[in-house]
VEXDREN-2710 file (C-alpha; in Angstrom, 1 decimal):
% VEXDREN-2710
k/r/px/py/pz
1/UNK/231.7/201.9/146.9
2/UNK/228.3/202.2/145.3
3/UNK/225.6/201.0/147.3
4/UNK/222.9/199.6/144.8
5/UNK/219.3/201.0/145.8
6/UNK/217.4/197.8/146.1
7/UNK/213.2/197.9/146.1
8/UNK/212.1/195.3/148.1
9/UNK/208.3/194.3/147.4
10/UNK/206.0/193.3/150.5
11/UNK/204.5/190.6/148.7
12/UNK/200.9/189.2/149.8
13/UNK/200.4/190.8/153.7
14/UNK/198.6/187.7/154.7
15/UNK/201.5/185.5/154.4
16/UNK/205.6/185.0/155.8
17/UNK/206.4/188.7/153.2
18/UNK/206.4/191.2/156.2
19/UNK/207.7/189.2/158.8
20/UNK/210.7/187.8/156.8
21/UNK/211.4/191.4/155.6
22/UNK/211.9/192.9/159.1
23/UNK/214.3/190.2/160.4
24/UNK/215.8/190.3/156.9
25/UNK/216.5/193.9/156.9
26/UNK/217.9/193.3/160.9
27/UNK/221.3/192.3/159.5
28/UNK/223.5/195.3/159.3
29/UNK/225.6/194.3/156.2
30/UNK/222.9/194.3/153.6
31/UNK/222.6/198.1/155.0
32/UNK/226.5/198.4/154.0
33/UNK/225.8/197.2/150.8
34/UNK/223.0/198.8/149.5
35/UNK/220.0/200.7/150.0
36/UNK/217.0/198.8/150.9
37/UNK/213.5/199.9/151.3
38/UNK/210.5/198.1/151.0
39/UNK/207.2/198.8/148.8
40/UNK/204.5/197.6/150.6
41/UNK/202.2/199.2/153.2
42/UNK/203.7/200.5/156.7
43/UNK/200.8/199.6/158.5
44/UNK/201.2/195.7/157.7
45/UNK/205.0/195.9/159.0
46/UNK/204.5/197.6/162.2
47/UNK/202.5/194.5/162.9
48/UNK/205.4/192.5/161.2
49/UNK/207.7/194.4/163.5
50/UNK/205.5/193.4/166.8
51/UNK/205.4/190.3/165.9
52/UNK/209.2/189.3/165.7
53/UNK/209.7/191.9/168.4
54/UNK/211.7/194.3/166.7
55/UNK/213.3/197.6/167.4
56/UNK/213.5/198.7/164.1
57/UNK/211.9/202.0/163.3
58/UNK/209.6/201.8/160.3
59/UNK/210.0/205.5/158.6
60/UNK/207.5/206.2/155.9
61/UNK/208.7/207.7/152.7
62/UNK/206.8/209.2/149.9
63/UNK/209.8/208.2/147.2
64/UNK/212.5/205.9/147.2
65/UNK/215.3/208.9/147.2
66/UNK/214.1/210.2/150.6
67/UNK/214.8/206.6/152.2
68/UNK/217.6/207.1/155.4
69/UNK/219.2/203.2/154.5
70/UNK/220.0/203.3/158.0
71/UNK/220.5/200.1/159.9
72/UNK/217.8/200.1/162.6
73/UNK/215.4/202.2/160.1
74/UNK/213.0/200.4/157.5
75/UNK/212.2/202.8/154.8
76/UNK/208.6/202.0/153.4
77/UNK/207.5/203.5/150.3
78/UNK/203.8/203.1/151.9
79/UNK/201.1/202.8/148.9
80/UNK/198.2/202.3/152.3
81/UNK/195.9/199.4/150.3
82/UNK/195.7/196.7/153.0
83/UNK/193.9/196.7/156.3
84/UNK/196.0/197.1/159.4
85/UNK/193.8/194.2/160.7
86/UNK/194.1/192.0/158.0
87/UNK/194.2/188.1/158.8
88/UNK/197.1/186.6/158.5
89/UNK/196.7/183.1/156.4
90/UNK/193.8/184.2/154.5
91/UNK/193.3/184.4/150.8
92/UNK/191.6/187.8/150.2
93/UNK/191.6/190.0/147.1
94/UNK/192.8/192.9/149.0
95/UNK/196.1/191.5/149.6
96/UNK/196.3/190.0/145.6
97/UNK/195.5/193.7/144.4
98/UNK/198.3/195.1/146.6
99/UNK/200.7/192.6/146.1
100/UNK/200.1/193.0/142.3
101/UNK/199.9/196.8/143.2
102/UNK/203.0/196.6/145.0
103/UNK/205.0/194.8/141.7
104/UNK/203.9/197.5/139.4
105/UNK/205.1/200.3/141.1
106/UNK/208.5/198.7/141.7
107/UNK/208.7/197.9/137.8
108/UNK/207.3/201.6/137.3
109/UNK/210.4/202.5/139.4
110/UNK/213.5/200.6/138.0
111/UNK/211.8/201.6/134.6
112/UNK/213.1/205.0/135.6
113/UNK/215.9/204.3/136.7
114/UNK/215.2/205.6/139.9
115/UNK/216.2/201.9/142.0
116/UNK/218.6/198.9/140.6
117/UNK/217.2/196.2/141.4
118/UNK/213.8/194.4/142.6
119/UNK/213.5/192.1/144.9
120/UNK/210.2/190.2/145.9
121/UNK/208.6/188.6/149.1
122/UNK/205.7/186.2/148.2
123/UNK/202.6/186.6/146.8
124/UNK/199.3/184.4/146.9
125/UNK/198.3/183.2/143.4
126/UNK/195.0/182.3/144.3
127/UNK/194.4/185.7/145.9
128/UNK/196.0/187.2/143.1
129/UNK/193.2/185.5/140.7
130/UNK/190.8/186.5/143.2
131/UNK/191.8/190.3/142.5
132/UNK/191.8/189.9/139.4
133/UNK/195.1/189.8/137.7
134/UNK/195.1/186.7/136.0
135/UNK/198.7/185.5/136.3
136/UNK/200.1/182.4/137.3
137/UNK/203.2/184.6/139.3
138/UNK/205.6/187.2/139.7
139/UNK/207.6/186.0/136.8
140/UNK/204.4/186.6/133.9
141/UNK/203.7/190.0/135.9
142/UNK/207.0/191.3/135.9
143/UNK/207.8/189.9/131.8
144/UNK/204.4/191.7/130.9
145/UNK/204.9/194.9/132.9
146/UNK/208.7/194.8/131.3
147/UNK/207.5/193.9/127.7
148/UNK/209.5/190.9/128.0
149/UNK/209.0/188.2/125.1
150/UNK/211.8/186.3/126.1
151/UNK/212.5/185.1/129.3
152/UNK/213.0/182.7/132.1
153/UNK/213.0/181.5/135.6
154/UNK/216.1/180.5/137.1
155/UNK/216.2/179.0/140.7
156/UNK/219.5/179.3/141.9
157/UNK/221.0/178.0/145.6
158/UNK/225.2/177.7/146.2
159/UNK/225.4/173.7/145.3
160/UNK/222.8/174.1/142.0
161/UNK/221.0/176.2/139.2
162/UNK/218.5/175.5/137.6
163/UNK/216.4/177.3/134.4
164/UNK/212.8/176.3/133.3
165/UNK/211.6/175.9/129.6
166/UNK/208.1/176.1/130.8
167/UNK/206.9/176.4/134.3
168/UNK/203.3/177.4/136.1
169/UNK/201.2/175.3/134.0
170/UNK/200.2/171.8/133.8
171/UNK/202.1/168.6/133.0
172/UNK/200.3/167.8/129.7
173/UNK/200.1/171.4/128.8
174/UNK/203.9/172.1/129.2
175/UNK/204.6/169.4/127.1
176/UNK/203.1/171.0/124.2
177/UNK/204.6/174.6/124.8
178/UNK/208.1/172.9/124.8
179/UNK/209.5/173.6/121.4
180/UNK/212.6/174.0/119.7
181/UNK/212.9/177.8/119.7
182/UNK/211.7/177.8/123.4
183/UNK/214.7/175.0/124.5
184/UNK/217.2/177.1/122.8
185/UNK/216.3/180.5/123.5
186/UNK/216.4/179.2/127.3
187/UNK/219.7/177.5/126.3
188/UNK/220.9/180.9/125.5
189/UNK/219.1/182.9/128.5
190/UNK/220.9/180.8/130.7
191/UNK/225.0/181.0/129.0
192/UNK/223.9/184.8/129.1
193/UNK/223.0/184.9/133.1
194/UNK/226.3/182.5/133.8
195/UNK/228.7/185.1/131.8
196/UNK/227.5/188.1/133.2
197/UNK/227.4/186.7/137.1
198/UNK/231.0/185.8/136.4
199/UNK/231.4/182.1/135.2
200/UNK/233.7/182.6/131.9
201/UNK/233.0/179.4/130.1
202/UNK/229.3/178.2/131.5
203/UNK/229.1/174.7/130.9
204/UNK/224.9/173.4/130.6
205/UNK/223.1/170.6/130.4
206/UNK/219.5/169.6/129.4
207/UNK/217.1/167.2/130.8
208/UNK/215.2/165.5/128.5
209/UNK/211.6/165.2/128.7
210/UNK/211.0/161.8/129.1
211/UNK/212.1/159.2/131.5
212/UNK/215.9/158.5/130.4
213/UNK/215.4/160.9/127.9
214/UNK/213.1/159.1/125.7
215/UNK/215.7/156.3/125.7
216/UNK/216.3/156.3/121.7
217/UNK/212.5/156.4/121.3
218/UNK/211.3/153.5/123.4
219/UNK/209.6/156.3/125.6
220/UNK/206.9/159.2/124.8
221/UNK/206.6/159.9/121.2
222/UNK/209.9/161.2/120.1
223/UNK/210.1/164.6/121.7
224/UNK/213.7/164.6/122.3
225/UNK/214.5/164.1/118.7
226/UNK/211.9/166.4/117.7
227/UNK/212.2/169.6/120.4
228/UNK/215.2/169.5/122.2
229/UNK/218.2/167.8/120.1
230/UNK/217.7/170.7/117.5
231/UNK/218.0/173.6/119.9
232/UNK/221.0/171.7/121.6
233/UNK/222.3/171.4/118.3
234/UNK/221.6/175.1/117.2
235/UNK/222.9/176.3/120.0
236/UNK/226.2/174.4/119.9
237/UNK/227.2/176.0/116.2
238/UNK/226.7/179.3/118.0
239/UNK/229.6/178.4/120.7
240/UNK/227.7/177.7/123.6
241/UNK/229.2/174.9/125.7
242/UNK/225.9/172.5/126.4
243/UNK/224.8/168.9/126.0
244/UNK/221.8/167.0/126.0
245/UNK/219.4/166.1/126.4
246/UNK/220.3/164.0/129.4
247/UNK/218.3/161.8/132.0
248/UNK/216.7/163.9/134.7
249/UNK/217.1/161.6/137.0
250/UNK/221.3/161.4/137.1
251/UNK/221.7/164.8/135.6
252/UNK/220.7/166.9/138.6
253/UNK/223.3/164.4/140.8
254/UNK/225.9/165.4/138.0
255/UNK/225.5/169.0/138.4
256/UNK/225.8/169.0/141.7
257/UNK/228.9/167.5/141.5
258/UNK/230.4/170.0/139.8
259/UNK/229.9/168.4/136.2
260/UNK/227.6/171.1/135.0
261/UNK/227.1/174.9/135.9
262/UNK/223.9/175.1/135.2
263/UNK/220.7/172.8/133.9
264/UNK/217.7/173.2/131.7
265/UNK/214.9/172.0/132.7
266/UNK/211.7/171.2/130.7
267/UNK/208.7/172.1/133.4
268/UNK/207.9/173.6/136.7
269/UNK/208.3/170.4/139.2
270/UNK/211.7/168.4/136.9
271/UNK/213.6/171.8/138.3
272/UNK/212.0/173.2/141.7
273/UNK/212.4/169.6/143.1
274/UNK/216.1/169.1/143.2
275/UNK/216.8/172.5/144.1
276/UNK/213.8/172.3/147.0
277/UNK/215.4/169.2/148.3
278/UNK/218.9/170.9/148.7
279/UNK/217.2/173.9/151.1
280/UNK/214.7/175.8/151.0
281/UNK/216.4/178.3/152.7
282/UNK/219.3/179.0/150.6
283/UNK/216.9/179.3/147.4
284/UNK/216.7/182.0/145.1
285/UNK/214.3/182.9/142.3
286/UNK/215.5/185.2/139.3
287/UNK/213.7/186.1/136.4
288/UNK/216.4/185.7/133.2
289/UNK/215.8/188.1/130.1
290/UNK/214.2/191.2/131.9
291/UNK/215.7/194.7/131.2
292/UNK/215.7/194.9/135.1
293/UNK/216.7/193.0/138.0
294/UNK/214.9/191.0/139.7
295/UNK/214.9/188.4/142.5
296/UNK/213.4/186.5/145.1
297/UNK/213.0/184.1/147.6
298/UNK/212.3/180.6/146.7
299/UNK/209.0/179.8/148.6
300/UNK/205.7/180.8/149.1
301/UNK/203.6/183.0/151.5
302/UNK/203.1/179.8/153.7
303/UNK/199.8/180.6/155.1
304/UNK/200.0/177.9/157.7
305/UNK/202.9/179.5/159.8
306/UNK/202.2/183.5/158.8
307/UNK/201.7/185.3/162.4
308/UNK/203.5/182.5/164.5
309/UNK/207.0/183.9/164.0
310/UNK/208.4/181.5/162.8
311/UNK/209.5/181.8/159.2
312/UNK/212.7/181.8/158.2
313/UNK/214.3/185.0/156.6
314/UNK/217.5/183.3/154.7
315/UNK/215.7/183.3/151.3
316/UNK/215.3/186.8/151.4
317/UNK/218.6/187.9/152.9
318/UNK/219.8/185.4/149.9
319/UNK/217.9/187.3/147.1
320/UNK/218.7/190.4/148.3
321/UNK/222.2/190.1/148.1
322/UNK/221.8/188.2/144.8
323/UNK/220.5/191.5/143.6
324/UNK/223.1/193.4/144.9
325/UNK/225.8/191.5/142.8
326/UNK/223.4/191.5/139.8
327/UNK/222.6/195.6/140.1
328/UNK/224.7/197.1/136.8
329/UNK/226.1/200.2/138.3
330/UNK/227.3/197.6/141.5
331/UNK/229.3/195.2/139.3
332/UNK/230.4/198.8/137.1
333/UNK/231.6/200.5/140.2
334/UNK/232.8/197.8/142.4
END
């Protein structure tokens, strides 16, 4: 069986990234079904690995190909941009610039061909601003670094999934970006992602934008009508099973009850709510649309607990092996 070579960024070294790595990578079947390492800095998970008392050897490798992907080693492709002494739950532009730093080379990689898959631990986005790179998260870095016009982020956990027509930018804002291209070119994004991760005839639905979607125009300012019934529409004459657009506020309820495999949601909070309230812990974030693969947890760096040990590694196992059944030459091989 192939075993998909997997990158695994460190994310932002003043947060949960390191720690939830380590105890992560301490489960011996992601090691039998793949090849994890992790691009980050060595220094920052030897203090990762004291922290959560681990007996995993942290090997430092100057390219993913000399990696052991042996259970009780954690290959580190080390780039050495962060302190050893760094405070944990601190915004600092040292850790933005490596997180961002860390992203790059991982793109940099896959673009070669060279790993399968990406999958990220948090960053910071204020310390990312503070660095200088200007995005609002991993999803704009990766779509720029990629080239990627077209693309999306889909949250996915085991009773729900969920893909955003706009997402890290403000209420009023989002409301103008939503148009009738973006709703179905999401539409589309997300019939693609449920064919190729198995589900034969995917079966979506579409929030609207207002409450009870618009309710025949007694809410908002005819939105529905104008943005979404179109691209519903549009992308119904093209064969794609979807209606809408429906009231978020039953619709999520429906879906998971097994009505819907998937929903489109119109901004950032309508979709990272229901999913949030089902578990954080079973979460995972995938960008749709990218010529690579990439995934990751479904939280943040969550300053407030990072050095205490206590942060909870089932996001990342989660993403990781969502990577794994997304990797190409896995599902080719397999």
């Amino acid at each position: 069986m192939y075993r998909p070579m997997i990158g695994i960024t460190m994310g932002d070294a003043a947060g949960v990234g390191p720690e939830i790595i380590i105890k992560a990578l301490e489960d011996p079947s992601l090691y039998q079904a793949c090849r994890p390492f992790v691009i980050g800095d060595r220094s920052i998970l030897e203090r990762a690995k004291k922290l959560v008392r681990s007996e995993f050897a942290i090997l430092a490798i100057e390219s993913p190909e000399d990696g052991r992907f042996s259970h009780g080693v954690i290959d580190c492709l080390d780039l050495a941009l962060v302190s050893a002494d760094l405070p944990y739950g601190r915004v600092s532009a040292e850790a933005g610039h490596a997180a961002f730093s860390y992203v790059k080379k991982a793109v940099e990689l896959a673009d070669a061909g060279r790993i399968d898959a990406i999958c990220t631990a948090p960053l910071n986005k204020e310390a990312l601003h503070k660095a200088g790179h200007l995005y609002p998260g991993h999803t704009e870095i990766l779509a720029q670094l990629t080239g990627t016009t077209d693309y999306a982020m889909l949250l996915s956990s085991p009773q729900l999934k969920v893909i955003h027509v706009t997402t890290h930018i403000g209420l009023i804002d989002a409301v103008k970006q939503i148009t009738e291209q973006r709703v179905y070119t999401v539409v589309a994004l997300a019939d693609q992602a449920l064919k190729r991760s198995g589900c034969e005839k995917p079966r979506i639905a579409v929030c609207g934008i207002n409450p009870h979607a618009g309710e025949n125009g007694l809410f908002g300012y005819g939105e529905e009508e104008e943005k979404i019934v179109p691209a519903v529409i549009r992308a119904q004459e093209e064969g794609i099973c979807v209606v809408g657009p429906l009231p978020a506020d039953t619709l999520f309820y429906r879906a998971v009850k097994g009505d819907f495999d998937m929903v489109v949601a119109m901004y950032h909070d309508q979709g990272h709510g229901p999913i949030k309230v089902l578990g954080l812990e079973t979460g995972v974030n995938i960008t749709v649309g990218l010529h690579v693969i990439r995934t990751s947890v479904d939280h943040g760096t969550a300053f407030d607990i990072a050095g205490t040990g206590k942060a909870d590694e089932s996001s990342l196992k989660e993403a990781i092996r969502q990577a794994i059944l997304l990797s190409p030459k896995a599902s080719r091989l397999t």
